[in-house]
C-alpha positions in Angstrom: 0.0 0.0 0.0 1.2 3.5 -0.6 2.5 5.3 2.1 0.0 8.4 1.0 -2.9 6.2 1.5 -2.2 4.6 4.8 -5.0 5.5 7.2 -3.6 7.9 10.1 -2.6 6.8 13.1 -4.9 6.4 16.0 -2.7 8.0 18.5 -2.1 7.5 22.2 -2.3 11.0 24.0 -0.8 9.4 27.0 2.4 7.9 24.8 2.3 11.4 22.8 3.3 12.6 26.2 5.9 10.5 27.2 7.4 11.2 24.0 7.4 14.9 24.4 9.1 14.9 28.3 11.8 12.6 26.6 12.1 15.1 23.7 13.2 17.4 26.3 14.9 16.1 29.0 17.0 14.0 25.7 17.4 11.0 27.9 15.1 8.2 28.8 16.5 8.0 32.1 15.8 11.5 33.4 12.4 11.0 31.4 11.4 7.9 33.2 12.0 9.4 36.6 10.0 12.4 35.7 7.3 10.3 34.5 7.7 7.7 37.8 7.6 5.1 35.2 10.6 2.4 34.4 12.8 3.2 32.1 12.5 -0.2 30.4 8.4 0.4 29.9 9.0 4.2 28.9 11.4 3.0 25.9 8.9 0.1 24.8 6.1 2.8 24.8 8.2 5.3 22.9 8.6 2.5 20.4 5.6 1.3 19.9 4.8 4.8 19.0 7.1 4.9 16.0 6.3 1.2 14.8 2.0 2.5 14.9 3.6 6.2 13.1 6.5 4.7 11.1 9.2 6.6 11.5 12.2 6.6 13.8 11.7 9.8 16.1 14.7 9.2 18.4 18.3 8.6 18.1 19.7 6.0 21.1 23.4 6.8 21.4 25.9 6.1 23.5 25.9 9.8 24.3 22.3 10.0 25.0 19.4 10.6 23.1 18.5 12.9 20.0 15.3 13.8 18.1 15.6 12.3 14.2 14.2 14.6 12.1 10.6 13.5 12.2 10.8 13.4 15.5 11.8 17.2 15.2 9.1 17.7 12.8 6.9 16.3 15.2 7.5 17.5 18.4 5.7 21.0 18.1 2.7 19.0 16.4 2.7 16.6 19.7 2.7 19.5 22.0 0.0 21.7 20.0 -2.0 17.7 20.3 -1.7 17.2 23.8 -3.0 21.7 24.4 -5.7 21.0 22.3 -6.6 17.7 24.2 -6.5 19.8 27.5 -8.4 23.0 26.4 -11.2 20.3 25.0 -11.4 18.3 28.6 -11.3 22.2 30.5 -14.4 23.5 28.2 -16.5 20.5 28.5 -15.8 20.8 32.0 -16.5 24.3 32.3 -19.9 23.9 30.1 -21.2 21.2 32.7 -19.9 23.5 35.9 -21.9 26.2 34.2 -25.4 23.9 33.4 -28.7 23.6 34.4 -31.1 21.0 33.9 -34.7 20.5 34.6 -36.0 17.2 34.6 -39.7 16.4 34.5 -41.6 13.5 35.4 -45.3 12.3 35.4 -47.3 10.8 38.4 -46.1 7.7 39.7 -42.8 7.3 37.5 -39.6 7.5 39.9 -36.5 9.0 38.7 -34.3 9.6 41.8 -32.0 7.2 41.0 -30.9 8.6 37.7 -30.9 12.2 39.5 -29.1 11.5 42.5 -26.3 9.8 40.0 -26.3 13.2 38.0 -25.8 15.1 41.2 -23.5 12.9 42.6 -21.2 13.2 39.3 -22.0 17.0 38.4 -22.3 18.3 41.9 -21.2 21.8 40.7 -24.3 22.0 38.2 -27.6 23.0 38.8 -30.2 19.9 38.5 -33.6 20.2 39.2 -37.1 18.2 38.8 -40.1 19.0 38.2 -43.3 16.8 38.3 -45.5 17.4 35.2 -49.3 16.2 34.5 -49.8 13.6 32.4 -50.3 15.2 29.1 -47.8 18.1 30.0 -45.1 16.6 28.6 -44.6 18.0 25.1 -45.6 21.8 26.3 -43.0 21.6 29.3 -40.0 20.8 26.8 -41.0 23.0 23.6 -41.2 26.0 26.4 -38.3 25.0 27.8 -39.7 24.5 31.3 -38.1 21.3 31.5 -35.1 19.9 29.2 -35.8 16.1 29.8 -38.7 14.4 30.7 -39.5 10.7 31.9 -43.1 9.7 31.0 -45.1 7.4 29.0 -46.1 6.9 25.5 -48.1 8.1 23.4 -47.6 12.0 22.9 -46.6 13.2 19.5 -42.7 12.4 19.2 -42.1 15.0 16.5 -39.0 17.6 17.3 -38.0 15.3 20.3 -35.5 12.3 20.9 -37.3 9.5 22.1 -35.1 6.8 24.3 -37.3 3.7 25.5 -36.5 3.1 28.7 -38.6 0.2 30.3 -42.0 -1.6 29.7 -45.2 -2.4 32.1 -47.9 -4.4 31.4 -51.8 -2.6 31.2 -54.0 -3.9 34.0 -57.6 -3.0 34.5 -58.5 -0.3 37.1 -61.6 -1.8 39.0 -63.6 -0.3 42.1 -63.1 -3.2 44.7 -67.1 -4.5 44.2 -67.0 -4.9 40.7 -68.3 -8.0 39.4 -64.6 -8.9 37.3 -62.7 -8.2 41.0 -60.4 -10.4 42.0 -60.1 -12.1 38.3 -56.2 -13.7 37.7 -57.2 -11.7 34.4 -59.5 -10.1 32.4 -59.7 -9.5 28.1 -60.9 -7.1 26.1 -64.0 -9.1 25.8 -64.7 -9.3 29.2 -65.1 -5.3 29.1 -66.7 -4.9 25.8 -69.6 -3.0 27.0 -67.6 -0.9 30.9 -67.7 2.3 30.0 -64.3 4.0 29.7 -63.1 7.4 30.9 -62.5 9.5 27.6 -59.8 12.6 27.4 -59.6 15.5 25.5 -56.8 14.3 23.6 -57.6 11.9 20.7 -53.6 9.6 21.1 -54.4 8.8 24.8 -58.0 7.6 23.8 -56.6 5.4 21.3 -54.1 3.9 23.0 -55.5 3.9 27.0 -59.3 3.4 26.1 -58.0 0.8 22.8 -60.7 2.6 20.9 -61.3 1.6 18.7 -61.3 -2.2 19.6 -59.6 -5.0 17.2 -62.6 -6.1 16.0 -63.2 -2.1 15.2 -65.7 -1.4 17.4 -66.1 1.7 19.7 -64.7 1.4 23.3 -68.0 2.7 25.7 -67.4 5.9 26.6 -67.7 7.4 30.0 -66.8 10.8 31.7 -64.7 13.2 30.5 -61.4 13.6 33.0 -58.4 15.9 32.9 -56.6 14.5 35.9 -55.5 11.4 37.0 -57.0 12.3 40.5 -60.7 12.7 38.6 -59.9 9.3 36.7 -59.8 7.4 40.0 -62.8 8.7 41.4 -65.4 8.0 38.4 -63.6 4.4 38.6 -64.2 3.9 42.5 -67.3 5.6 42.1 -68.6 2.6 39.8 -69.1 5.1 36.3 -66.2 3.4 34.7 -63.2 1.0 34.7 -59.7 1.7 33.4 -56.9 1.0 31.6 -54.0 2.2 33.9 -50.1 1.3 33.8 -49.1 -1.4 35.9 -47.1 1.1 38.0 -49.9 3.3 39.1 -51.5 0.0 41.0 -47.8 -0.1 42.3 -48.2 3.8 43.5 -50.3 2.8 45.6 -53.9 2.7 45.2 -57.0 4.2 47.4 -58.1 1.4 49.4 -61.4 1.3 47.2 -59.8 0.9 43.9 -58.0 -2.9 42.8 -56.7 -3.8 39.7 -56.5 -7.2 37.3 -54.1 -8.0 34.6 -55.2 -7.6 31.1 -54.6 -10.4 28.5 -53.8 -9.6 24.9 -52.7 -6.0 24.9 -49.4 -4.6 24.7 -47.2 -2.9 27.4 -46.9 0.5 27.8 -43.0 2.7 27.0 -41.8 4.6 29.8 -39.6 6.9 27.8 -36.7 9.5 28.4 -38.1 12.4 25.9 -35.5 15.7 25.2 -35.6 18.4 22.2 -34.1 16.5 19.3 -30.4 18.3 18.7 -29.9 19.1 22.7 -26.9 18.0 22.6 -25.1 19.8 26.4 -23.4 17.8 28.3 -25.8 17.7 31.1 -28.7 16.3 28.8 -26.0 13.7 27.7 -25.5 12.5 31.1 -28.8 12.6 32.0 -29.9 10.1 29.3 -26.9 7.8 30.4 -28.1 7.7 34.2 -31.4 7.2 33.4 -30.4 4.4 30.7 -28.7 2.7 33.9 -31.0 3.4 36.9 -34.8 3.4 35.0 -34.9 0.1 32.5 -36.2 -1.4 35.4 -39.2 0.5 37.4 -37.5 1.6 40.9 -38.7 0.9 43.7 -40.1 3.8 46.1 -37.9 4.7 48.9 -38.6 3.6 52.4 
């Protein structure tokens, strides 16, 4: 292969370095000491770095030790490298020290873990939370109330990076005296004519109320609700059952509300949600926390 179209060398900062504090003291000895590394290691470093670049940088003499003239060439190129490296590490440093992040979260889904991580690592940044409304979502991070937001699907996805961080089954929100109480589990047949509790917004009824059904017919409606507070009480009142998240039984329910499993529907997402192209540090190590503290549904804290 031409020497013009060999691919360039995936360099070592760390073994840049050693090569520039032997480049000036001009004597692996006095380098290794400096570097508190043996001088045997320091000179199989050194040439490894001119077998992955090469060329010969150094001259070994009895004398002592000389730069070649690529490793002349080189030196001021390995020094500007190794600034460049530092200035980088200092502003991404300094752009974290100087952040804020909001984080928002709906009723009932825990993100403390992934937050206390994010403080523990960036304690000099500013991190807050802020619990949102089920159908807030969207507003809070297009108005910039929030810059990340843990919640569930469905919400329109458009302008926003979407991260899928843990499924829950759909269970059936019962009063305790209903007649399918105490089922191991319930279908969509089994409800076919319970009337449902609609929203105003046309995803959520198509996806929490499955309207419409497989078979395309209508799911029953039932009250209009805004809240997840109002949901619960036309439920326990006996004007409707529910399709809840698992997790909201795990909440903890009022004592006159139960739940059943429901066969044959998918799971719902919990999902990380930030503005598609936010791409500051803090909103970076967000998603990574979350990625390793929410795939599984935490626990509540004693």
């Amino acid at each position: 292969m031409p020497e013009s179209s060999l691919p360039p060398a995936d360099l070592d900062l760390r073994v840049v370095r050693y090569f520039t504090v032997v480049a000036e003291h001009l004597h692996f000895g006095r380098a290794a000491a400096a570097l508190h590394l043996a001088q045997p290691s320091l000179s199989r470093q050194i040439q490894r770095l001119e077998e992955q670049m090469r060329v010969r940088l150094l001259d070994r003499t009895p004398q002592g030790t000389r730069l070649t003239e690529a490793g002349a060439a080189f030196l001021p190129r390995a020094k500007a490298l190794l600034r460049s490296a530092t200035e980088a590490a200092a502003e991404a440093r300094a752009a974290v020290r100087s952040g804020r992040i909001t984080i928002g979260h709906v009723t009932d889904l825990i993100v403390t873990p992934a937050v206390r991580e994010l403080r523990d690592r960036h304690p000099e940044a500013e991190v807050h939370t802020l619990h949102l409304r089920w159908n807030e979502a969207r507003a809070a991070l297009l108005g910039h109330r929030v810059d990340a937001v843990v919640t569930r699907l469905p919400f329109p996805t458009d302008q926003f990076q979407v991260t899928v961080l843990h499924s829950e089954p759909r269970v059936l929100l019962l009063p305790v005296g209903h007649r399918l109480a105490g089922r191991e589990s319930v279908t969509l047949d089994d409800i076919a004519d319970e009337p449902m509790p609609r929203s105003p917004d046309p995803a959520w009824n198509a996806y929490w109320r499955i309207d419409p059904r497989p078979d395309g017919s209508p799911a029953p409606d039932g009250p209009l609700v805004q809240v997840v507070e109002d949901k619960l009480e036309v439920v326990a009142a006996g004007q409707a059952v529910a399709i809840v998240p698992a997790g909201l039984a795990e909440h903890g329910l009022r004592p006159d509300l139960t739940t059943v499993p429901l066969r044959g529907v998918d799971p719902a997402h919990v999902v990380l949600v930030t503005r598609a192209g936010d791409r500051r540090p803090l909103v970076s190590a967000f998603r990574k926390a979350a990625q390793a503290h929410l795939t599984t549904r935490p626990r509540p804290t004693p």
